[in-house]
N, CA, C and O of each residue as an XYZ file, in Angstrom:
660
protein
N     -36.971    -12.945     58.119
C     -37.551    -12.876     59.456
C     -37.290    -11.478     60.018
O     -36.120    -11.105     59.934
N     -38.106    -10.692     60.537
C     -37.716     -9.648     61.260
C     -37.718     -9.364     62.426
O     -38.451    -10.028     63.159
N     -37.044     -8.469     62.902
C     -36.484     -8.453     64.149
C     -37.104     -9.038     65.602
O     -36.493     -9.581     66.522
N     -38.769     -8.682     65.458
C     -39.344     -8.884     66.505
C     -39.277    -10.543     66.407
O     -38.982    -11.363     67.276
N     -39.616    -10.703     65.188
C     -39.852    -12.549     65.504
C     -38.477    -13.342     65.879
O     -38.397    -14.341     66.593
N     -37.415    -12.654     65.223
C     -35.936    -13.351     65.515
C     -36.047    -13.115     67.109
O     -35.829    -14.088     67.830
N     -36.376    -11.869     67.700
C     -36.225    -12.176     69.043
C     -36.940    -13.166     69.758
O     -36.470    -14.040     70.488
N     -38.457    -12.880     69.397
C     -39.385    -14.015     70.444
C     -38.836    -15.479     69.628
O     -39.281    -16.382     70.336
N     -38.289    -15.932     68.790
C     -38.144    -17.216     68.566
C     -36.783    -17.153     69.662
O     -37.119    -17.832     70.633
N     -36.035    -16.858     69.778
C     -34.879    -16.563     70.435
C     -35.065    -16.515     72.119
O     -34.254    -17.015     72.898
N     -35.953    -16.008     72.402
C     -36.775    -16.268     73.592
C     -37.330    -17.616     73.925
O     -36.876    -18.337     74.813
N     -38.131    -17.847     73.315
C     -38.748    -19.386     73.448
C     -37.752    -20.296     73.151
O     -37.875    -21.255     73.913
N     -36.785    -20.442     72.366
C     -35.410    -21.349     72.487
C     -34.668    -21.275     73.614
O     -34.468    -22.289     74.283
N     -34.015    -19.703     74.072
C     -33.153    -19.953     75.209
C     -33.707    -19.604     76.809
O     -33.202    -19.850     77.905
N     -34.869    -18.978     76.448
C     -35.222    -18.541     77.852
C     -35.357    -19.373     79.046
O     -35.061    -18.878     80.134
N     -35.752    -20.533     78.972
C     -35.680    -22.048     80.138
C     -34.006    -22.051     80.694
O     -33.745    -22.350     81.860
N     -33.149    -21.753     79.893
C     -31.619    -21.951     80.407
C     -31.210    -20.458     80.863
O     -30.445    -20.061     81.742
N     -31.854    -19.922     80.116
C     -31.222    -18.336     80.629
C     -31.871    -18.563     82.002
O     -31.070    -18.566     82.936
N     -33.033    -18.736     82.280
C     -33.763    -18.550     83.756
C     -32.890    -19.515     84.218
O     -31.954    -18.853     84.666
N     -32.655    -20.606     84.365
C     -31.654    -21.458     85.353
C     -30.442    -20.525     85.832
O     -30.213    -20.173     86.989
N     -29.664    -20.183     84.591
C     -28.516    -19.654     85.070
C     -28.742    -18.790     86.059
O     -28.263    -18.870     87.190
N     -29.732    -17.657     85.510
C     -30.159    -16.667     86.407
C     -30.389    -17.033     87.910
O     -29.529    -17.033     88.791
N     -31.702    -17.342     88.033
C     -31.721    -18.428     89.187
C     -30.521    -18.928     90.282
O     -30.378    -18.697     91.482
N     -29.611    -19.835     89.168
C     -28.546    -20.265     90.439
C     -27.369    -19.289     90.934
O     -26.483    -19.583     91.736
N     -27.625    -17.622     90.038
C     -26.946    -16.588     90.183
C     -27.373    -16.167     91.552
O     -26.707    -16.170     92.588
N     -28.608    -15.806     91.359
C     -29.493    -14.724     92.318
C     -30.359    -15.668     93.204
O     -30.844    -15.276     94.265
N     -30.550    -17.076     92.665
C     -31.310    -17.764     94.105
C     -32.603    -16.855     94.734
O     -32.957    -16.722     95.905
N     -33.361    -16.084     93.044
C     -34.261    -15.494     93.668
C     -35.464    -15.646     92.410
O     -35.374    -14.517     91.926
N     -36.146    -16.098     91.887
C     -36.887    -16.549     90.643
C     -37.437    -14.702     89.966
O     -37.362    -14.274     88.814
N     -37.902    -14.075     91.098
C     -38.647    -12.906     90.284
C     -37.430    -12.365     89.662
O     -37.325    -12.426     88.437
N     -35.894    -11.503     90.843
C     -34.732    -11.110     89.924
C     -34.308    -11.685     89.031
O     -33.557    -11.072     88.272
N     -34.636    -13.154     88.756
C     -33.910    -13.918     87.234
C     -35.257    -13.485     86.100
O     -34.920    -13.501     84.917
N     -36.104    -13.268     86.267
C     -37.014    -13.017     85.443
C     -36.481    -12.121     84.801
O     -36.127    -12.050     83.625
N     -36.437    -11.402     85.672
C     -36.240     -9.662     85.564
C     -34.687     -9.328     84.778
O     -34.311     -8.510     83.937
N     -34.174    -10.214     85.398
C     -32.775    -10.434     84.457
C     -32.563    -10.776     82.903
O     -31.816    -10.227     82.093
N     -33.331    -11.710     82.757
C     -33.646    -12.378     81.693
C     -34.480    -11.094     80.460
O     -33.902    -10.792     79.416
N     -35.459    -10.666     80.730
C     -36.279     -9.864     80.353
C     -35.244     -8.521     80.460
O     -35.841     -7.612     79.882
N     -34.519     -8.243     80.738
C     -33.328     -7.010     80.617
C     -32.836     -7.352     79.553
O     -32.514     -6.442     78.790
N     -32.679     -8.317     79.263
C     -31.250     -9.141     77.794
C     -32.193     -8.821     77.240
O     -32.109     -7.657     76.848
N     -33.286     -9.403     76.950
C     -34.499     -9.325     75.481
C     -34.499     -8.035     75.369
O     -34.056     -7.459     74.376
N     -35.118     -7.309     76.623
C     -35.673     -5.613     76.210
C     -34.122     -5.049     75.449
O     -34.211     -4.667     74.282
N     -32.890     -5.016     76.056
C     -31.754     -4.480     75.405
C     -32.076     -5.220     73.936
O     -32.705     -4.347     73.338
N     -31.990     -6.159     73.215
C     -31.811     -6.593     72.085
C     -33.333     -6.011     71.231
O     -33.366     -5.689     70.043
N     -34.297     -5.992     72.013
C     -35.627     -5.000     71.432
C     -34.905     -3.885     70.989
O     -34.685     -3.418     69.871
N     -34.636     -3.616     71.958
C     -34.433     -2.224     71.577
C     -33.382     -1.451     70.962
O     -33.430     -0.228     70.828
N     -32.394     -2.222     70.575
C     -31.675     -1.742     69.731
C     -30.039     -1.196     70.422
O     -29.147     -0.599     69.821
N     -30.073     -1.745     72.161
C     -29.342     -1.518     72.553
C     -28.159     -2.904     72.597
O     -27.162     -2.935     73.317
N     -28.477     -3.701     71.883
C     -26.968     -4.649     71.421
C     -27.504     -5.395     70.522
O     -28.668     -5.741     70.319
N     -26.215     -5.670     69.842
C     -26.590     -7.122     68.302
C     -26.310     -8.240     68.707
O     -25.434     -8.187     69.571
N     -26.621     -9.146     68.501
C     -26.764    -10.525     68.131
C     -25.464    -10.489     67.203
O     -25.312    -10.043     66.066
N     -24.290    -11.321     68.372
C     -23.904    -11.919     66.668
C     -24.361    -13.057     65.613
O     -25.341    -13.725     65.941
N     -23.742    -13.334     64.382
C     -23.832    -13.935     63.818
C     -23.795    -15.510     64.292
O     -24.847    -16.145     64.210
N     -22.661    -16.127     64.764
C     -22.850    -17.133     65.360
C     -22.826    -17.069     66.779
O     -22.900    -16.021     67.421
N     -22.684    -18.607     67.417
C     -22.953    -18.191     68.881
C     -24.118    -17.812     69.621
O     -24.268    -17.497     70.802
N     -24.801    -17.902     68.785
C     -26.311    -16.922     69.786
C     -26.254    -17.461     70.850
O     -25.955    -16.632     71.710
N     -26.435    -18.785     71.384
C     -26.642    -18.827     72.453
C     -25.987    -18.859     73.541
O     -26.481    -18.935     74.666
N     -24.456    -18.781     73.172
C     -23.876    -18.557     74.222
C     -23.374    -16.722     74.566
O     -22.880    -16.283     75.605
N     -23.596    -16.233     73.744
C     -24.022    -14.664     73.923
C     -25.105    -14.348     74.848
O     -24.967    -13.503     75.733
N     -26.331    -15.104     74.635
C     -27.496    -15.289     75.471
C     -27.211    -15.061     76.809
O     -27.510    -14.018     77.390
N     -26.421    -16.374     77.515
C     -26.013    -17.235     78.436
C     -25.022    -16.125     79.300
O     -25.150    -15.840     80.491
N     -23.967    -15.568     78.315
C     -23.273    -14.646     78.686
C     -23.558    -13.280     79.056
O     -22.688    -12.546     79.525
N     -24.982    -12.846     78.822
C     -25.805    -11.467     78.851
C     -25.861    -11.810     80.274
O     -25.353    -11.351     81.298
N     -26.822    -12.982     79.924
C     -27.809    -12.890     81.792
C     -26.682    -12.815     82.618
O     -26.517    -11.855     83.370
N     -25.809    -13.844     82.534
C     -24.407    -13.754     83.492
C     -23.893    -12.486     83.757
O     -23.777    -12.119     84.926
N     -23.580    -11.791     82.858
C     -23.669    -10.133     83.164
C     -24.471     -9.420     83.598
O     -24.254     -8.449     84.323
N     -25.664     -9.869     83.153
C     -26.731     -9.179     84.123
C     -26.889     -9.533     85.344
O     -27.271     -8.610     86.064
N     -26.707    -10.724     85.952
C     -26.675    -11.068     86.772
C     -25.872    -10.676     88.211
O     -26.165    -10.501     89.394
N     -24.240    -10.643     87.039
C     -23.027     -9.480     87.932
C     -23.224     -8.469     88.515
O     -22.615     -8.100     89.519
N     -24.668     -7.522     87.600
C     -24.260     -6.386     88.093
C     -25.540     -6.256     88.917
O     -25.561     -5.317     89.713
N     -26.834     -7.218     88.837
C     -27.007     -7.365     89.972
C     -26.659     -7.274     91.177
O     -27.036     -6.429     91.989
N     -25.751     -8.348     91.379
C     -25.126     -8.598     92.637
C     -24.288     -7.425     92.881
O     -24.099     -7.216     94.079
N     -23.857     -6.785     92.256
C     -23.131     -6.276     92.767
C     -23.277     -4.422     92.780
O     -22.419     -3.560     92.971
N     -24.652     -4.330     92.509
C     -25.261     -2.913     92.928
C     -26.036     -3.372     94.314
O     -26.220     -2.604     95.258
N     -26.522     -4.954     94.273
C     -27.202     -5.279     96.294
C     -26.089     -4.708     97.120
O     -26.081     -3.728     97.865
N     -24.770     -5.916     96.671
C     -23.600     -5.463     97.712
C     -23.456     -3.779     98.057
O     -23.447     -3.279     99.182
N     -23.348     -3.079     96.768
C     -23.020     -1.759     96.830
C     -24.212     -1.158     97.729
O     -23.786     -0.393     98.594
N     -25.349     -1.298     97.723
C     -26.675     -0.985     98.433
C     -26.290     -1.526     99.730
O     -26.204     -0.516    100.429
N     -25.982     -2.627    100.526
C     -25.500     -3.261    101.309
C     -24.795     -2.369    102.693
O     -25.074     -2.153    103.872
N     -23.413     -1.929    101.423
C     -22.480     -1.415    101.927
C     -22.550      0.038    102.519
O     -21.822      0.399    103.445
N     -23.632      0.974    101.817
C     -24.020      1.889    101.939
C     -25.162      1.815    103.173
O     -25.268      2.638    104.083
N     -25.727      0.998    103.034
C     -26.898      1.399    104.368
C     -26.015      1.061    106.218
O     -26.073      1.537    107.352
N     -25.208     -0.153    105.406
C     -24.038     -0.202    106.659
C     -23.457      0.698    107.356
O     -23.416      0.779    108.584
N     -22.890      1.551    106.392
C     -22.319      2.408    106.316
C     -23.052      3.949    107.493
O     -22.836      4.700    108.444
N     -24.018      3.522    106.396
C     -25.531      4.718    106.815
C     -25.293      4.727    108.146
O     -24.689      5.570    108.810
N     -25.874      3.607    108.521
C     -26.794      3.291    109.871
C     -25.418      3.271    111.144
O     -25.554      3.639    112.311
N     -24.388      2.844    110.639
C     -23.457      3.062    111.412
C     -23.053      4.444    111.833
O     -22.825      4.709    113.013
N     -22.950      5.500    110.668
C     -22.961      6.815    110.836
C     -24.088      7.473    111.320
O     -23.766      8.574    111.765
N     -25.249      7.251    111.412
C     -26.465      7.968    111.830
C     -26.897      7.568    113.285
O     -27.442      8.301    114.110
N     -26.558      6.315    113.419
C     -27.111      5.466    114.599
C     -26.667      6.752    115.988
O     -25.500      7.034    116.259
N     -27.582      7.212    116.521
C     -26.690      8.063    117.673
C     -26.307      7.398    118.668
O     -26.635      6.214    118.738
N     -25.632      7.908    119.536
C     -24.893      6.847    120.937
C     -26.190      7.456    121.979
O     -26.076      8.512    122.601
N     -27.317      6.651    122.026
C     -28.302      6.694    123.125
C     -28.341      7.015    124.217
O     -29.156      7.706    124.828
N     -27.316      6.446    124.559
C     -26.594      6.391    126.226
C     -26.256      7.693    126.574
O     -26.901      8.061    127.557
N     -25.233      8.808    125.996
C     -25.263     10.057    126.143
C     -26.026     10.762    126.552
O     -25.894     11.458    127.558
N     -27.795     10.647    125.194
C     -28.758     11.413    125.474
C     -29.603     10.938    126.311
O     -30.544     11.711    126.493
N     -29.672      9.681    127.079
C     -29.991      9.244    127.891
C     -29.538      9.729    129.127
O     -30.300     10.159    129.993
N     -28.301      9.670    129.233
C     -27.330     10.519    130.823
C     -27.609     11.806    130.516
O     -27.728     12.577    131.468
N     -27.753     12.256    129.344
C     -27.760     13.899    129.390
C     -29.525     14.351    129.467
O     -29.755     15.561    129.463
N     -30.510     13.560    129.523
C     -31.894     13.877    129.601
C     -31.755     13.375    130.897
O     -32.552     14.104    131.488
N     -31.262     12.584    131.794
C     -31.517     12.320    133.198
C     -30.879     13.427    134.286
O     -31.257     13.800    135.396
N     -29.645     13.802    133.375
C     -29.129     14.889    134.105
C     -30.436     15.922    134.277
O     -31.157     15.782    135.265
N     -30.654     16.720    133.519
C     -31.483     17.619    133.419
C     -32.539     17.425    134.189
O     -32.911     18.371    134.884
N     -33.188     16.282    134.236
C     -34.551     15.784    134.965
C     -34.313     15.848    136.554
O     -35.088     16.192    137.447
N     -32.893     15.373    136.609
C     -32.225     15.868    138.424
C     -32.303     17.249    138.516
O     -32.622     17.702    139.615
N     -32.119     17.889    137.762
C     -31.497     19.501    137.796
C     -32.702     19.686    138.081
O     -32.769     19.907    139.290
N     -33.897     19.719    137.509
C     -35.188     20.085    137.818
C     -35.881     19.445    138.383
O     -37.016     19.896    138.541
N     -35.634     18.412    138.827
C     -36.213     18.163    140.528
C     -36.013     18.735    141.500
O     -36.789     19.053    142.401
N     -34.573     18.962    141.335
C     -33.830     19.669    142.387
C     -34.559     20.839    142.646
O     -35.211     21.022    143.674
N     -34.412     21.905    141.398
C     -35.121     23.283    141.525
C     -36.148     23.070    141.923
O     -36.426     24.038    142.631
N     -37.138     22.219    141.927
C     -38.955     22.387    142.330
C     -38.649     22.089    143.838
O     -39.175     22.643    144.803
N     -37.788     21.201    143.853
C     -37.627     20.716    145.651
C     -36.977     21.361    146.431
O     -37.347     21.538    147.592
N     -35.772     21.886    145.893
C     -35.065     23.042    146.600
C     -34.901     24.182    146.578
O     -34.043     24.698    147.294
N     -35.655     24.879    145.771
C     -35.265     26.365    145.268
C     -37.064     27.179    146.031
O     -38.228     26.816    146.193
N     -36.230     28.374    146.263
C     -37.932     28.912    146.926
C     -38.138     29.559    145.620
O     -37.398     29.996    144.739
N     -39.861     29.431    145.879
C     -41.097     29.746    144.559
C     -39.967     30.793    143.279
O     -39.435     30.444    142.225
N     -39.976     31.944    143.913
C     -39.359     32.643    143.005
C     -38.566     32.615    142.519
O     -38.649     32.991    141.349
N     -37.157     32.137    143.053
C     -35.928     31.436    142.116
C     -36.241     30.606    141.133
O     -35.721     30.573    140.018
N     -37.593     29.540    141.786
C     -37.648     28.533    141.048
C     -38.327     29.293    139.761
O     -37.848     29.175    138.633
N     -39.360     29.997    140.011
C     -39.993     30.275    138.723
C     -38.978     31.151    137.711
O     -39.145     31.022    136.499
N     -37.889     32.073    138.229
C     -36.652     32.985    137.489
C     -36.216     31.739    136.688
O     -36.596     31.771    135.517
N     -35.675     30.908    136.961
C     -34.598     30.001    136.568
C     -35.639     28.989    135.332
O     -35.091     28.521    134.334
N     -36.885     28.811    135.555
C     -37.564     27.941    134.586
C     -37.363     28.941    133.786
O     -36.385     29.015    133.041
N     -38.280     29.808    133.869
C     -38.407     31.084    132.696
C     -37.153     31.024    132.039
O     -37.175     30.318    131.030
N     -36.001     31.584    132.324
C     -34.633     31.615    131.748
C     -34.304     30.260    131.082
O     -33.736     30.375    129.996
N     -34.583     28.786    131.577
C     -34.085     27.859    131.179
C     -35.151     27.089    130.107
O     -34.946     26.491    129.051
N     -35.983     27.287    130.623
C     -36.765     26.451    129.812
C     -37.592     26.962    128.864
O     -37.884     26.446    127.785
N     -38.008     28.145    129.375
C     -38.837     29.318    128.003
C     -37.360     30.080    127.405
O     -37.477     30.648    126.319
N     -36.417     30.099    127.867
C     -35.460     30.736    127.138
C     -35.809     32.138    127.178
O     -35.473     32.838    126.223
N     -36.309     32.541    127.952
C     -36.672     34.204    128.253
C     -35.708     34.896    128.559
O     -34.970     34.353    129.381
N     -35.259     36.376    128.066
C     -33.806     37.283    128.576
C     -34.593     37.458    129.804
O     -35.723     37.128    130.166
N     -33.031     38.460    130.615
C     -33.604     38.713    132.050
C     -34.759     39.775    131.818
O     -35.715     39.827    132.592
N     -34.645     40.565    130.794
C     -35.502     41.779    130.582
C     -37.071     40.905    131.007
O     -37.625     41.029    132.099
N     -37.499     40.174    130.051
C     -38.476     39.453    129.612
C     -39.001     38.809    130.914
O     -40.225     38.686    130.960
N     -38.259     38.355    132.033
C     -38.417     37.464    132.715
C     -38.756     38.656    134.035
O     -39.791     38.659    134.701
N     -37.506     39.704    134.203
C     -38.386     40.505    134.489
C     -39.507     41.325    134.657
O     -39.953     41.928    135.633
N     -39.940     41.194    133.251
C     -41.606     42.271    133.185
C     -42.522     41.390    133.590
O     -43.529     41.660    134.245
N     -42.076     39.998    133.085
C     -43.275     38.651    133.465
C     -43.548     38.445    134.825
O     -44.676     38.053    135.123
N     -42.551     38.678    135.877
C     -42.877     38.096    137.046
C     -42.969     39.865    137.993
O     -43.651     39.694    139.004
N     -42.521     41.228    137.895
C     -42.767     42.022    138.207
C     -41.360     42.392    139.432
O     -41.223     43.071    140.450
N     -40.702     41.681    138.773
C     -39.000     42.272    139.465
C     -37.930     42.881    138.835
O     -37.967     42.698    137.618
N     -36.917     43.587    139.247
C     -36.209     44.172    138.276
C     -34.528     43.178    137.825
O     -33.699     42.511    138.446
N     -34.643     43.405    137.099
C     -33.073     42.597    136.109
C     -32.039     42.169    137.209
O     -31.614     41.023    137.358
N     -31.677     43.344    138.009
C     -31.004     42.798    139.305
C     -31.068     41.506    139.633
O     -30.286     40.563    139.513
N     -32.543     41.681    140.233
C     -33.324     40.777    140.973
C     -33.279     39.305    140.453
O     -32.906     38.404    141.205
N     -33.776     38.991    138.783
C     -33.816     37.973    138.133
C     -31.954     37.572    138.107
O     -31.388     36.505    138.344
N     -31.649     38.308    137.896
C     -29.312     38.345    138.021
C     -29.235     36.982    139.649
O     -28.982     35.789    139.823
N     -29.716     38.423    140.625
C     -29.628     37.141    141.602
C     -30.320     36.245    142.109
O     -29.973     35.556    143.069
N     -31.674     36.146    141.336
C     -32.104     34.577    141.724
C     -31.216     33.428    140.965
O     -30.724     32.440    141.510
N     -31.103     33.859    139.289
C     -30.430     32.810    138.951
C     -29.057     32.513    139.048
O     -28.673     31.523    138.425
N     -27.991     33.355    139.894
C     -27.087     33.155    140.384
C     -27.362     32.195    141.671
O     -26.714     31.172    141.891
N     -28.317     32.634    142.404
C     -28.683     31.909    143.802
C     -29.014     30.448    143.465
O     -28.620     29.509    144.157
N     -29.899     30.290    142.159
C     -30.251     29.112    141.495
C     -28.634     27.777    141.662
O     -28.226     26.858    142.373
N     -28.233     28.669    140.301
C     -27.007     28.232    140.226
C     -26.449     27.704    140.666
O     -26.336     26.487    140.519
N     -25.513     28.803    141.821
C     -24.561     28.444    143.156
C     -25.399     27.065    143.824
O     -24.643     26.171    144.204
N     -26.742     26.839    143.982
C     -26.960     25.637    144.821
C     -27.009     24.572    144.097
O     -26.669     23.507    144.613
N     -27.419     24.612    142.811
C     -27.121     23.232    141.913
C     -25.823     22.845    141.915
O     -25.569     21.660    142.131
N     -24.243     24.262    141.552
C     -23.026     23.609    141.923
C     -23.107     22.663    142.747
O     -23.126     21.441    142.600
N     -23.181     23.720    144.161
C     -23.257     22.925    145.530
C     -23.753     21.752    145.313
O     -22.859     20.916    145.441
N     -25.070     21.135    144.960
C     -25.083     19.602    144.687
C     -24.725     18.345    143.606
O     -24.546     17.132    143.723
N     -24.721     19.287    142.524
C     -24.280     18.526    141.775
C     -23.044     18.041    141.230
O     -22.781     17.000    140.628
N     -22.007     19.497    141.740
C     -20.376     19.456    141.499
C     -19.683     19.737    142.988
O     -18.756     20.533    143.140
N     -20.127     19.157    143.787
C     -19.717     20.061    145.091
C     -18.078     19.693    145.054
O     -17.825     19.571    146.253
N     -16.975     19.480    144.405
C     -15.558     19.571    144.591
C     -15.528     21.112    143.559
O     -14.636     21.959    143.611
N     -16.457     21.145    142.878
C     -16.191     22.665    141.914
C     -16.269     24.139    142.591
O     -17.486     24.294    142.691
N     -15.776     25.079    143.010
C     -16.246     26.250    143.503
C     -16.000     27.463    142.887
O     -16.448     28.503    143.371
């Protein structure tokens, strides 16, 4: 008999029990397939022997191993996305208080700051413009942009930290 037929006879004898075992391993029919069909392809292929006696509880004992390491690359997968999501998950709440902050800060400036401070202080804050830059844009000199956004400043302290001076 050669090899291929020793296997598929070997198949059609144990494969109904190998799938059970599998099955009440993994409690999942496609992974016991898939389990099952791992033992055959290894013995196709030349990656384990058959012993002499025993076949079928060698069989029995494959899937069971296959089955192990199933389970226990999910767990490992498991443990890792746990892991993941615990480490990645950001604390919301922060960037939540810290995007509301900001949204006060710039209410404030549109509501309290006159035109030109207000427009110095966007430019600088929000285009990220040097004073040079912010200077040529609006047609004042570096000074000038120095003390609007100091003037800016000093009144946001004033409301937003007023024990700070």
């Amino acid at each position: 008999m050669s090899k291929e037929e020793t296997i598929e006879h070997l198949f059609r004898m144990h494969y109904g029990a190998m799938f059970r075992l599998a099955v009440a391993m993994l409690h999942d029919a496609d992974e016991a397939k898939d389990a099952v069909s791992e033992v055959f392809a290894r013995l196709f292929c030349g990656n384990a022997h058959l012993p002499e006696k025993g076949t079928d509880s060698y069989l029995l004992a494959s899937v069971r191993n296959q089955c192990l390491d199933i389970i226990r690359q999910k767990q490992m997968r498991e443990r890792v996305n746990k892991l993941l999501t615990t480490e990645i998950e950001p604390d919301l709440s922060l960037i939540q208080h810290r995007t509301d902050r900001y949204m006060a800060l710039l209410a404030f400036a549109d509501s309290r700051l006159t035109s030109q401070t207000r427009t110095v202080f966007r430019l600088r804050f929000d285009k990220r413009l040097s004073y040079k830059a912010i200077a040529e844009q609006t047609g004042i000199s570096e000074a000038a942009v120095y003390k609007h956004l100091a003037k800016a400043i000093r009144k946001m302290k004033e409301q937003f930290n007023p024990n700070q001076k």
